[in-house]
C-alpha positions in Angstrom: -67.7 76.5 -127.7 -70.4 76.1 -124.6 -69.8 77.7 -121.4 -72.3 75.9 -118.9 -73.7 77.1 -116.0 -73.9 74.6 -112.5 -77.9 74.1 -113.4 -76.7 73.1 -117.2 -74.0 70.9 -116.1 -76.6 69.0 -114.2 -79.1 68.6 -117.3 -76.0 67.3 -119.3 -75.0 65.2 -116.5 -77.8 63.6 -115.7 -78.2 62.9 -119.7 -74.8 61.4 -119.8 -75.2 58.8 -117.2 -77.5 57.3 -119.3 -75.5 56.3 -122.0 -77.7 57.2 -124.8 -75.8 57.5 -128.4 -77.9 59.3 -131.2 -77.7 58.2 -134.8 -75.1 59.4 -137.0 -77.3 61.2 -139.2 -79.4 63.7 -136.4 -78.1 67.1 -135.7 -78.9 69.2 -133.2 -82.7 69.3 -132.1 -83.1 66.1 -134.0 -82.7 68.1 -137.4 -81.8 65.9 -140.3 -77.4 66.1 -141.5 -74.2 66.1 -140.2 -73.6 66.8 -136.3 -72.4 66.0 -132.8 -74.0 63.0 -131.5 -73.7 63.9 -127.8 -75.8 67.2 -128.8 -77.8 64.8 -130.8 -78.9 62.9 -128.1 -80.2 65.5 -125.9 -83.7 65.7 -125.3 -85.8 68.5 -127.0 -85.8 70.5 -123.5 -82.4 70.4 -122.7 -80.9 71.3 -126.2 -83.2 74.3 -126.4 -81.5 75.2 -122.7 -78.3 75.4 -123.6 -78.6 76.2 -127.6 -78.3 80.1 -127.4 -74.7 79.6 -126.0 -73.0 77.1 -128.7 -71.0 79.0 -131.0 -69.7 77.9 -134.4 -65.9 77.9 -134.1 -63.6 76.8 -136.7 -60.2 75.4 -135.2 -56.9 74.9 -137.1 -55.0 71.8 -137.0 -52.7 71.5 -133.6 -54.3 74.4 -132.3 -54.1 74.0 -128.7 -58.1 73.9 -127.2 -56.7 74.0 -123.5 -53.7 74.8 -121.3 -52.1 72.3 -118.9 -52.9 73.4 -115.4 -55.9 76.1 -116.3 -59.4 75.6 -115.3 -61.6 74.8 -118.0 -64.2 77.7 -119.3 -65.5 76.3 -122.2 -66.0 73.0 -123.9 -66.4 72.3 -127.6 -68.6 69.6 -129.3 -66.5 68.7 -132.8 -69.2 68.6 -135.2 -66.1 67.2 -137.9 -62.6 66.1 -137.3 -61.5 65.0 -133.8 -59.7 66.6 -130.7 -56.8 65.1 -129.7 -55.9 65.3 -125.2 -52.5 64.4 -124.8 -50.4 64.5 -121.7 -46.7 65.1 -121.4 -44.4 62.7 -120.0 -41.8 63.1 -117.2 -39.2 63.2 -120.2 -40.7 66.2 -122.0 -42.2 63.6 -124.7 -45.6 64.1 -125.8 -47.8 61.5 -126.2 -52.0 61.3 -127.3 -53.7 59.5 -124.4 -57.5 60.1 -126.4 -59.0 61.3 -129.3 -62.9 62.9 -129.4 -64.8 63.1 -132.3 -68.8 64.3 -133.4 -69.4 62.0 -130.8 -68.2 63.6 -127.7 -66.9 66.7 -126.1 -63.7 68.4 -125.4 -61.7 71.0 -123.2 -61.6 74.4 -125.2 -61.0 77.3 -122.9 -58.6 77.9 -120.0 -58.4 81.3 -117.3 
């Protein structure tokens, strides 16, 4: 998980405006294997910014990432599997309105 400070969000903002979609096959810091593509795509400068806060997390299937309602603290970039948001309807069903993979980011932490 990544908390970001106001100056980060910016750099990640800015970078996510353009559009830009790595390869499948770069990691991190353009290392070769497996990883998150929105990482991926970061340029050299701004990965190296916001590296010493990402945390390897392992999640278990359904665990809830976020509560309904909280402010978001922390955001996780799936490096394997997806994320699923899903909203609950005025009926109490529950139904999955998107789905993030190794190519985006997700809610993970609530206060």
């Amino acid at each position: 998980m990544l908390s970001l400070t106001s100056q980060d969000q910016k750099a990640l903002g800015r970078h996510l405006g353009k559009g830009v979609m790595a390869k499948p096959s770069v990691a991190p810091g353009g290392k070769s294997g497996p990883g998150n593509h929105l990482l991926a795509s970061l340029s050299p400068k701004d990965f190296k910014r916001i590296e010493p806060l990402l945390q390897p997390i392992r999640f278990q299937i359904r665990q809830p990432l976020h509560e309904p309602g909280k402010a978001i603290t922390d955001v996780s970039f799936p490096l394997n599997g997806v994320a699923s948001l899903v909203t609950t309807m005025e009926d109490g069903a529950t139904v999955e309105a998107a789905t993030v993979g190794n190519e985006g980011m997700a809610p993970a932490g609530s206060s």
